[in-house]
Residue, then its C-alpha position, 0 to 999 in steps of 0.5 A: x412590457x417590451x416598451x418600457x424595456x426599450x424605454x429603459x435602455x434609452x434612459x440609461x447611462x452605459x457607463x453606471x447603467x442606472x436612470x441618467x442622473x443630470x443628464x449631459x449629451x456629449x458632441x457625438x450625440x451620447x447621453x450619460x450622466x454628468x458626474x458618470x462622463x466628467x469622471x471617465x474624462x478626468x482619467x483621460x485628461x494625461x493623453x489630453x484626448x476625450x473620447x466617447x465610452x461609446x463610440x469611441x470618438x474623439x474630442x479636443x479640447x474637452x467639451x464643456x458639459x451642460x445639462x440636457x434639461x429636456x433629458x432631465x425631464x423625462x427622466x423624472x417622470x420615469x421616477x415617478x412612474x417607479x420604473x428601475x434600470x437595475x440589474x439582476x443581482x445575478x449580474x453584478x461581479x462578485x470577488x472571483x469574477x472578472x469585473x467590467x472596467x467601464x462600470x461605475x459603483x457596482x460593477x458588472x460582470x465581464x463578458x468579454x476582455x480585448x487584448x487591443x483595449x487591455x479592458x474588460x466589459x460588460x455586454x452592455x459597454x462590449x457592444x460598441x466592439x460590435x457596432x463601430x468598424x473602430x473596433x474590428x480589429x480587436x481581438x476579444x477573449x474570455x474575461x481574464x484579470x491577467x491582461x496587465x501582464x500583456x504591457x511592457x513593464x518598461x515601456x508601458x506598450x504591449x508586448x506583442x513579439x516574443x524573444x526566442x533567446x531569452x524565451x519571454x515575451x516583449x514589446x516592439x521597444x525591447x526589440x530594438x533596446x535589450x533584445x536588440x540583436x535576439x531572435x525576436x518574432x511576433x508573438x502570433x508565430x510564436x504562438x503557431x509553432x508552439x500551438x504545432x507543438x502543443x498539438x503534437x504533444x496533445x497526439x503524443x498523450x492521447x497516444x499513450x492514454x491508448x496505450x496504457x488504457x490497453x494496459x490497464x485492460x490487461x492488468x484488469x484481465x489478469x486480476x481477474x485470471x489470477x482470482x479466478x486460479x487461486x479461487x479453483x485452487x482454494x475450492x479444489x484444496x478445501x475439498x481434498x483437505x476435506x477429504x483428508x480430514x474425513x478420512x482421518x477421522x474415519x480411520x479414528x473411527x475404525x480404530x475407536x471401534x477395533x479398540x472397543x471391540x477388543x475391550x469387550x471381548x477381553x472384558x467379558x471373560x474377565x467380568x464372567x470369571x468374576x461373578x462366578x468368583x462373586x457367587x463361590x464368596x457369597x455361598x461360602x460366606x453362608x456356609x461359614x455362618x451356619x459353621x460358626x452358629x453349630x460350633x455354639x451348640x451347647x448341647x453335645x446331643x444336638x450338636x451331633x444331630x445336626x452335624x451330618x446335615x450340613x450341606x457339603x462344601x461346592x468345588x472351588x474355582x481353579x484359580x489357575x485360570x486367572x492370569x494376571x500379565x502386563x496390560x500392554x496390548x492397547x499400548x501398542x496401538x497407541x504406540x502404533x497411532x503415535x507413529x502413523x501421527x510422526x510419519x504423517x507429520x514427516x510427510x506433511x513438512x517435506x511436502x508442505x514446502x514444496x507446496x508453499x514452494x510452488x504457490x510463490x512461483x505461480x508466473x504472474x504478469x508483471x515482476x516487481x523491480x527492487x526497492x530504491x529506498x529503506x522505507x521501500x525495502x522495509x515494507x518487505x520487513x520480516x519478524x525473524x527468529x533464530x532457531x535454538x534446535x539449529x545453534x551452535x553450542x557455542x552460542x547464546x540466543x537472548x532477545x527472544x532469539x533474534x541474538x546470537x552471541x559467542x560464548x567462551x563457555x558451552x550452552x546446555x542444549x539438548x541434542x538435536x539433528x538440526x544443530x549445528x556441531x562444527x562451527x558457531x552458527x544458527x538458522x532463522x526458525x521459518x523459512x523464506x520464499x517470498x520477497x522478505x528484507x531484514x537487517x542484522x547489527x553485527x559487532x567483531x567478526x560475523x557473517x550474514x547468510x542465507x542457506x537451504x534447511x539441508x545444508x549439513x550440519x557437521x563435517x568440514x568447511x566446504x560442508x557445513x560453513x556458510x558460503x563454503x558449498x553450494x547451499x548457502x550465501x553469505x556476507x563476511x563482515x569484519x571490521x576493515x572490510x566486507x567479503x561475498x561467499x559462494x561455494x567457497x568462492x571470494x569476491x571482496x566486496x567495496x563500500x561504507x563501513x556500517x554495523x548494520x547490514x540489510x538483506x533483501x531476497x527476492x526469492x522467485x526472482x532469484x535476487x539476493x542482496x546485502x546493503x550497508x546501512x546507515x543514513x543511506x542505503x549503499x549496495x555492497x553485493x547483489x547476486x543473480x541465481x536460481x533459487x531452488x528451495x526455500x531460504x533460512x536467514x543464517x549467522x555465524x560468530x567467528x570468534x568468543x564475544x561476536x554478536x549479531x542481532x535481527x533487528 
């Protein structure tokens, strides 16, 4: 098999790779077929120089062809013997190869592309690159359908040299012509001091990817710090919540069994009495029987017979023992359980915003920088709502109490300690401690708070009046201009005019600002503080006919 493969590759042409096909041999002593050798000349026949595809020597003029009938010969007898030079499928180029330049009908892959040729070859015509001292010089790469764009569009040569001025690269003609004058190098030192650059920023990258791989290592250690708190703490918290629960229902139980107890020993007297009275109605009902039968006696002589048997009447039961009074005992004890239930509730609701209080401050590692856009700020967005206990009776809430409208007429509101008395203004029903965003359409005169839940709810100005105390916040909105208040402090605040305002708080950073809304975001005012206890959106109307809407 060895041999035939050497006899194969002798009776091949290198250009087409099949059997030779009228076989020619050219000055130089290369064999190839005559149509394959007359095609790869007829491309040369510009520069008026023919060389060998092998060797690459060259002939002038053009050699005339003749057939090798000796060649020819022996390659019909290997037809005859069935032997092909094919090769394998495997081998041919397909749409996303690189293609050999040399092949003939169906190409080969290329193995290789010279910068020098501008060409790319398969192994088998690469290998005079290999075998002729012509070609040592070249520089060979990696296949590549891009060695077009190393010529000169111009000047048809190969751009060897770069321009530092104009930062492309062109050939020995441009540098002498457009580029005349530039700072021009070969491309090859161009290519070493950016390769200095590239490896410098190779450093610079490996550096960070360090870095930030340490990074995330320690982002990966605090995930896992904070699971591993808020897991302890939702273990700990079910088994004290646990503990609660048992105990209320153990003193459910204790009151059950009080309650049942007492039932039984009130009852039993009562039940007791009451047979006895039972027993005294059945015997008298008896008695008045044989009372009724004797009154029917006709005869006058039986009826005194029989008149002195009759049994006496039994004492009657004292009446007066049986006191009938208002049932009011267990009363009591509901009244007292309904109690315990309200205090219960007080404490959970005053120490209940401590704990939510305390879970939004647990310090965590990284603090979340404030949005830059509205679609940043609205992931943020809260569905809030106005509370009714807390309105102005001044005021009228509609759209499911996300608006307040100032009325020339009183709401009837029942009485409540959280309303407000002094001026038209209303609190969101739930509370803010996280990072929350919303926004309010306002029309006429309105401001646009947040507020501590104790802030007063009458009294005067500096009580009670958003941005008049050191409870509240708040944005005044008019029609010519925008005021910040702040513990009765005044800052004009500049910007676009807009019916829309947004809010973003950021309670644990203690970041609180109002921005005008339109097409864009514009920042009017931003404060920087503490925030000591959770925050209540708040609006207040100044006058008859001012609404503002949580949008």
């Amino acid at each position: 098999m060895a041999q035939k493969g050497v006899q194969l590759e002798t009776f091949s042409c290198s250009i087409c790779l099949d059997l030779l096909k009228d076989p020619v041999t050219i000055p130089c002593g290369h064999s190839y077929c005559m149509n394959c050798i007359k095609t790869h000349w007829d491309e040369e026949d510009e520069k008026e120089i023919h060389s060998c595809p092998q060797c690459r020597q060259t002939f002038t003029p053009r050699p005339v062809l003749v057939k090798n009938t000796m060649l020819a010969v022996l390659v019909e007898e290997l037809k005859k013997t069935g032997l092909q030079a094919a090769p394998a499928d495997h081998c041919y180029a397909g749409p996303e190869d690189v293609a050999c330049d040399f092949c003939t009908g169906r190409k080969l892959k290329a193995v290789k592309s010279c910068l020098m040729c501008l060409l790319s070859y398969c192994e088998k015509h690469l290998q005079p690159h290999f075998q002729s001292p012509a070609f040592q010089n070249h520089k060979l790469v990696e296949p590549s359908n891009k060695l077009q764009e190393n010529i000169c569009s111009r000047h048809d040569e190969v751009m060897k040299m770069f321009c530092r001025t104009d930062q492309q690269c062109i050939c020995y003609l441009c540098s002498m012509d457009e580029h005349k004058g530039h700072d021009t190098v070969s491309a090859a030192a161009e290519r070493t001091e950016r390769q200095r650059e590239l490896q410098l920023s190779r450093q610079n990258i490996q550096q960070r990817i360090q870095d930030r791989e340490k990074d995330v290592k320690l982002l990966q250690q605090e995930v896992e710090a904070i699971n591993g708190s808020a897991d302890e703490a939702v273990e700990h918290s079910e088994k004290i919540f646990t503990q609660l629960i048992r105990l209320m229902e153990k003193r459910s139980s204790d009151v059950k069994q009080q309650i049942r107890s007492q039932q039984e020993t009130e009852v039993s007297p009562v039940k007791e009495l009451q047979e006895k009275l039972e027993q005294e109605i059945t015997e008298l009902k008896r008695k008045d029987a044989e009372l009724k039968q004797l009154s029917h006696t006709e005869d006058h002589n039986q009826f005194l017979h029989n008149y002195p048997s009759l049994s006496p009447l039994s004492q009657s039961t004292d009446s007066s023992s049986i006191n009938i009074r208002p049932l009011r005992d267990f009363e009591d004890v509901t009244a007292a359980v309904s109690e315990l239930r309200d205090k219960l509730q007080d404490i959970l609701r005053e120490t209940w915003t401590n704990i939510s209080l305390t879970v939004t401050e647990v310090d965590v590692l990284l603090s979340q920088p404030e949005p830059k856009t509205r679609a940043g700020f609205l992931k943020y967005s809260q569905e809030i709502t106005l509370d009714p206990n807390t309105a102005n009776t001044w005021l009228l809430l509609s759209e499911g109490n996300r608006k307040a409208t100032a009325m020339d007429q009183q709401q009837s509101y029942s009485s409540h300690p959280d309303r407000f008395t002094s001026r038209w203004q209303v609190l969101s029903r739930d509370s803010l401690t996280g990072r929350s965003y919303w926004e309010v359409e306002w029309r006429g005169g309105v401001s646009v708070a947040v507020a501590y839940k104790n802030i007063s709810r009458a009294g005067n100005w500096n009580e009670s009046v958003f941005g008049y105390n050191d409870k509240s916040w708040a944005l005044n909105c008019n029609q010519n201009s925008f005021i910040f208040l702040h513990n009765k402090i005044k800052t004009p605040v500049s910007g676009p005019q807009s019916s829309r305002v947004g809010v973003y708080l950021d309670h644990r950073a203690g970041i609180l600002s109002f921005y005008s809304v339109s097409e864009t975001m514009t920042l009017l005012h931003r404060v920087q503080t503490t925030f000591t206890q959770p925050l209540h959106a708040g609006l207040w109307c100044n006058c008859c006919g001012d609404t503002a809407e949580l949008c």
